[in-house]
N, CA, C and O atoms as a DFTB+ gen file, in Angstrom:
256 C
 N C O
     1  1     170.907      88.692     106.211
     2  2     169.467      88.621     106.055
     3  2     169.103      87.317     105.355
     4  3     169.781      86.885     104.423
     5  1     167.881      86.619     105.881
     6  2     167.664      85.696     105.454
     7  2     166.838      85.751     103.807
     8  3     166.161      86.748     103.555
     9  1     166.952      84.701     102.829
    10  2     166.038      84.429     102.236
    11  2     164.167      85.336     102.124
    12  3     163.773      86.164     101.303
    13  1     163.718      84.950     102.851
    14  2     162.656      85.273     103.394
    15  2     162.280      86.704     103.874
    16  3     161.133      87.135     103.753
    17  1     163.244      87.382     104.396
    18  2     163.381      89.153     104.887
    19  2     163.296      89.587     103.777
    20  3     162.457      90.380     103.349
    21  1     164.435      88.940     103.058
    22  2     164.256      89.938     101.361
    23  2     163.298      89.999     100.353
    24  3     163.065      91.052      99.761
    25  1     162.491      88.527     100.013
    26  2     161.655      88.572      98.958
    27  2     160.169      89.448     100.174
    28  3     159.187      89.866      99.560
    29  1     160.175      89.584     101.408
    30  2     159.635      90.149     101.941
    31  2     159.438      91.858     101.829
    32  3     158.394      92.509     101.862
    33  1     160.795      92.298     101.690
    34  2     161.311      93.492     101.569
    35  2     160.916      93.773     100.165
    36  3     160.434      94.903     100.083
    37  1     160.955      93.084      98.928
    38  2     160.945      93.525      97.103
    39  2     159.204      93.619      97.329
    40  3     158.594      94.625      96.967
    41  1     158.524      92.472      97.953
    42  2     157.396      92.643      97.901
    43  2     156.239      94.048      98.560
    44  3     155.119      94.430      98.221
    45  1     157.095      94.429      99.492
    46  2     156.670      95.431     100.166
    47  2     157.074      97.065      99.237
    48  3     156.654      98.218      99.342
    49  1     158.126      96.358      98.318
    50  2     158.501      98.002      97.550
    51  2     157.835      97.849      96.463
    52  3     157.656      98.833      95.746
    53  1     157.439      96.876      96.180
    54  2     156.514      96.400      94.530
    55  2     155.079      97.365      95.640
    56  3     154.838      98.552      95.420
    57  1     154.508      96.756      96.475
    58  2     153.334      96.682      96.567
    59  2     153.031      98.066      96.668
    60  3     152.090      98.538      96.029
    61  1     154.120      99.123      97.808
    62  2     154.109     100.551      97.800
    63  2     153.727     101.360      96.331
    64  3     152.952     102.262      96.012
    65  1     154.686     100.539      95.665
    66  2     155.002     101.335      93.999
    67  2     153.891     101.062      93.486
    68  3     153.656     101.714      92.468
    69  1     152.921     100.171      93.874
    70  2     151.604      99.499      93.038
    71  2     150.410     100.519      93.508
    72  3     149.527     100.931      92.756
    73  1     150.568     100.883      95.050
    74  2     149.835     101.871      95.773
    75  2     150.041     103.487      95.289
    76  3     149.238     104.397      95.495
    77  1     151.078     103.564      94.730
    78  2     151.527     104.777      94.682
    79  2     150.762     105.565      93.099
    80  3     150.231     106.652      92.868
    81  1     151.023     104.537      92.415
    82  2     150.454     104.144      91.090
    83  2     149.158     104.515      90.695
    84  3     148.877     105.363      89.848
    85  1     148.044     103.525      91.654
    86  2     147.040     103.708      91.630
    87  2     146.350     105.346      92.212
    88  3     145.560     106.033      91.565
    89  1     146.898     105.665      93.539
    90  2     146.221     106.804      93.698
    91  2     146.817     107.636      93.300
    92  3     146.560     108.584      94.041
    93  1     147.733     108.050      92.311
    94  2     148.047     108.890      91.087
    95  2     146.744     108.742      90.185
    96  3     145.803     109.485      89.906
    97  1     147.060     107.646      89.906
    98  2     145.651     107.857      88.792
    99  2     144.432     107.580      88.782
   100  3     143.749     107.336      87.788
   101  1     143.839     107.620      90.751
   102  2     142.938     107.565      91.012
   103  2     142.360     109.673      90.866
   104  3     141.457     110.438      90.529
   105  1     143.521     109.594      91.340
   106  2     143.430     111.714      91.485
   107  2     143.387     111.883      90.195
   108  3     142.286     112.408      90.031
   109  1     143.799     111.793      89.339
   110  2     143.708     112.307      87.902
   111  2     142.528     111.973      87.030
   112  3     142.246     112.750      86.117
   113  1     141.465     110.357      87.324
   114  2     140.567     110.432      86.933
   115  2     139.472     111.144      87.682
   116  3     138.496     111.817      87.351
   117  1     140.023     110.726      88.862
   118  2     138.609     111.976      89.662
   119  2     138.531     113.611      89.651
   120  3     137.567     114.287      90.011
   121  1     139.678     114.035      89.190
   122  2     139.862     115.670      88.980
   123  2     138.747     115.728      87.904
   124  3     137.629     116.231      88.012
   125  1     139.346     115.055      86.768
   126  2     138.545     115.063      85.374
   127  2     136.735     114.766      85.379
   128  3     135.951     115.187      84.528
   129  1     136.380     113.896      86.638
   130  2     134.597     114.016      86.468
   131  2     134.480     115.014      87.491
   132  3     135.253     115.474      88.331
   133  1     132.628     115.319      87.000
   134  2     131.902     116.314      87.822
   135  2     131.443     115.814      89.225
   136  3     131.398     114.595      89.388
   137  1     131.196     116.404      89.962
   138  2     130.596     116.070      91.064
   139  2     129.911     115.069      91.576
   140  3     130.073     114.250      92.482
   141  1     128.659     115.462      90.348
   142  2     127.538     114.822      90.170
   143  2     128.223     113.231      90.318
   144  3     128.086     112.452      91.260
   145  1     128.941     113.059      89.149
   146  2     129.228     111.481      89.324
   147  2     130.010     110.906      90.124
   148  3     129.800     109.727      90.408
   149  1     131.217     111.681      90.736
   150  2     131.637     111.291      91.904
   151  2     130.774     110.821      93.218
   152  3     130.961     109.866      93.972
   153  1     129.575     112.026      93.220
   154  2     128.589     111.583      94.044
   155  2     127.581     110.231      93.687
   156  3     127.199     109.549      94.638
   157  1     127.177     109.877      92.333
   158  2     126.519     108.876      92.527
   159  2     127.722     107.401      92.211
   160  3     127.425     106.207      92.157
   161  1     128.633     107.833      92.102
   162  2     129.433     106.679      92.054
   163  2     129.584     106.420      93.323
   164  3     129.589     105.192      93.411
   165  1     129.727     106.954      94.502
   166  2     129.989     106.542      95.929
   167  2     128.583     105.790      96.161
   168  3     128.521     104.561      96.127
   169  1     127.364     106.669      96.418
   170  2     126.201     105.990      96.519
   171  2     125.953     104.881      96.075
   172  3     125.299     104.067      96.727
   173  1     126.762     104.458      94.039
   174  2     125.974     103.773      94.407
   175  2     126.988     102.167      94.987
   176  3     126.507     101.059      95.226
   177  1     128.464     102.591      95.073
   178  2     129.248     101.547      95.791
   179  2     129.094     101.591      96.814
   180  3     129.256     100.506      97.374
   181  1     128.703     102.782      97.726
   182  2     127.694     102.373      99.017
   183  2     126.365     101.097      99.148
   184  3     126.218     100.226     100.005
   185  1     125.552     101.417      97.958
   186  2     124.709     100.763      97.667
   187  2     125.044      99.201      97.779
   188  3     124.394      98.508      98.562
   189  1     126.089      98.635      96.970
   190  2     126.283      97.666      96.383
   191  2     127.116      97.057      97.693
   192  3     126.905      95.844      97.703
   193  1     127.777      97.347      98.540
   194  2     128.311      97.276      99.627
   195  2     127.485      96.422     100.801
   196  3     127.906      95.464     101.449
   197  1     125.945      97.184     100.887
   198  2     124.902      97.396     101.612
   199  2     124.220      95.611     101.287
   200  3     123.818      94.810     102.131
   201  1     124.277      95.488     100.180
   202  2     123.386      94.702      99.760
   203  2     124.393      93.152      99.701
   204  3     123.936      92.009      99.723
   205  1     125.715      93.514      99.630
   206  2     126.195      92.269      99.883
   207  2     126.332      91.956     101.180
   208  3     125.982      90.793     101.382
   209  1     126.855      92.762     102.559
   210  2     126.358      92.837     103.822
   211  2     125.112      91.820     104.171
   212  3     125.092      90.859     104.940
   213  1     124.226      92.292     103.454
   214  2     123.129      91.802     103.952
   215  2     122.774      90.200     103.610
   216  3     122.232      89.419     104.392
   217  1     123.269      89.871     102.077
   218  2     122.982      88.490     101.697
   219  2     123.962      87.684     102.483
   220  3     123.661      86.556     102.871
   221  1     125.421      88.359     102.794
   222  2     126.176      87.830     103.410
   223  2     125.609      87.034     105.028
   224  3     125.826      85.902     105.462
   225  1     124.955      87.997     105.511
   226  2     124.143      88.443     106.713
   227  2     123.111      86.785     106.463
   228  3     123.378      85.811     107.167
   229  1     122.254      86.739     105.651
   230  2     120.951      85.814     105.115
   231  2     122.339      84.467     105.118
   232  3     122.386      83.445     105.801
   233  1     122.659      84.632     104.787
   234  2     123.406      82.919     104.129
   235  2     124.264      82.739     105.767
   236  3     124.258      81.665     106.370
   237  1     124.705      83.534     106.101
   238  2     125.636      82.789     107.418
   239  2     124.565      82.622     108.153
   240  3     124.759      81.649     108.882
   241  1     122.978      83.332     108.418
   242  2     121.876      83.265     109.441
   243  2     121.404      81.727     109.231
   244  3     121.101      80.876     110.067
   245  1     121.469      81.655     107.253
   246  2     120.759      80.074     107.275
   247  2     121.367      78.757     107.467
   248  3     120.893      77.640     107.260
   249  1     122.545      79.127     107.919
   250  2     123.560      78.016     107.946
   251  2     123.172      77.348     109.688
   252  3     122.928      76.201     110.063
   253  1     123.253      78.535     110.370
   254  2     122.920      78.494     111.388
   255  2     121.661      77.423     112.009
   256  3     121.354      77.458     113.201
């Protein structure tokens, strides 16, 4: 195996273990809130989502 396969290969088991990590303790903080804020926390990163879309949207239109 070359060079390159391997630091390919450590990076791919780091990055798993980094994934694995996070939604462990994505489940454990979200068990712990209520509804309520699960629900307006989506809304409002829906929200915030929405609104960069759109400036994104304005600035590539004015380039144009």
């Amino acid at each position: 195996m070359s060079r390159t396969t391997v630091l390919q290969l450590i990076a791919a088991v780091i990055a798993i273990a980094v994934l694995a990590v996070i939604h462990q303790g994505s489940g454990w903080f979200l068990s712990h809130m209520s509804n309520d804020f699960i629900v307006g926390m989506l809304f409002g990163m829906f929200l915030v989502l929405l609104v960069w879309i759109y400036e994104d949207w304005k600035e590539r239109r004015s380039r144009a």
